[in-house]
N, C-alpha and C positions, 0 to 999 in steps of 0.2 A: 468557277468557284475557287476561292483563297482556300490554301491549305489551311490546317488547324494552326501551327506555328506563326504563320501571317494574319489569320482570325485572330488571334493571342496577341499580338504585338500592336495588331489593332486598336486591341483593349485597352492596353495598356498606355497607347497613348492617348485615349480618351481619357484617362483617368485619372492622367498628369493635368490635363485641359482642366477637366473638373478642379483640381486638388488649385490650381492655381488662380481661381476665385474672380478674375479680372473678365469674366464674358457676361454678355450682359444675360438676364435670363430668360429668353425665349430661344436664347442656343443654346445656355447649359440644360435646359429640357430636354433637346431636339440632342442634343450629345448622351443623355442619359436612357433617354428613349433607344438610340443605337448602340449604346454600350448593353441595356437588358437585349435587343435583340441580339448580341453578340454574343453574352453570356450563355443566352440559353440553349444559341447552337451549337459550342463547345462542348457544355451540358450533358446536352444529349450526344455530341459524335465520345466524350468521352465515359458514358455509358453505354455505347457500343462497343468501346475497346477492351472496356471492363470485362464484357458479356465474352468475348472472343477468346481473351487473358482466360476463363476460366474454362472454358472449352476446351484450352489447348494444354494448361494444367491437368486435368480431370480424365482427359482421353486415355483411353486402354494402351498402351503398347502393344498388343494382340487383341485380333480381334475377340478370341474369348475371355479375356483379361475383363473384369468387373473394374467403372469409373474410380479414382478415388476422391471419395467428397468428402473428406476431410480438407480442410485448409494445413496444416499442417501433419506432417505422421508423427506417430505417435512419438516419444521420448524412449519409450519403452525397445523400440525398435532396433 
């Protein structure tokens, strides 16, 4: 499987394919069709990273340390 970086650059040159108007249209279909299945498993691998990102945010520094779920601290701090 293509990393995300090469899934992405994928895209992107389907999108130039598209934007460039000259293919006849049962390949800009069959190009649009592969760029949604591209999209959407970017998607998802980049809502996994999200999930990870706040995991490793959020983590105690001790174990008895309480998460913090705040997105940012406070101002006041």
């Amino acid at each position: 499987m293509k990393n995300f970086e090469e899934r992405l650059s994928n895209l992107e040159e389907l999108n130039e394919k598209m934007k460039g108007g000259n293919i006849p249209l049962d390949e800009a279909v069959d190009i649009f069709e592969e760029g949604i299945k591209l999209a959407k498993g970017l998607e998802r691998d980049l809502s996994k990273i999200e999930r990870k990102i706040e995991i490793l945010v959020n983590k105690p520094e001790k174990e008895s340390d309480e998460p913090n779920l705040e997105l940012f601290e406070s101002i006041d701090s």
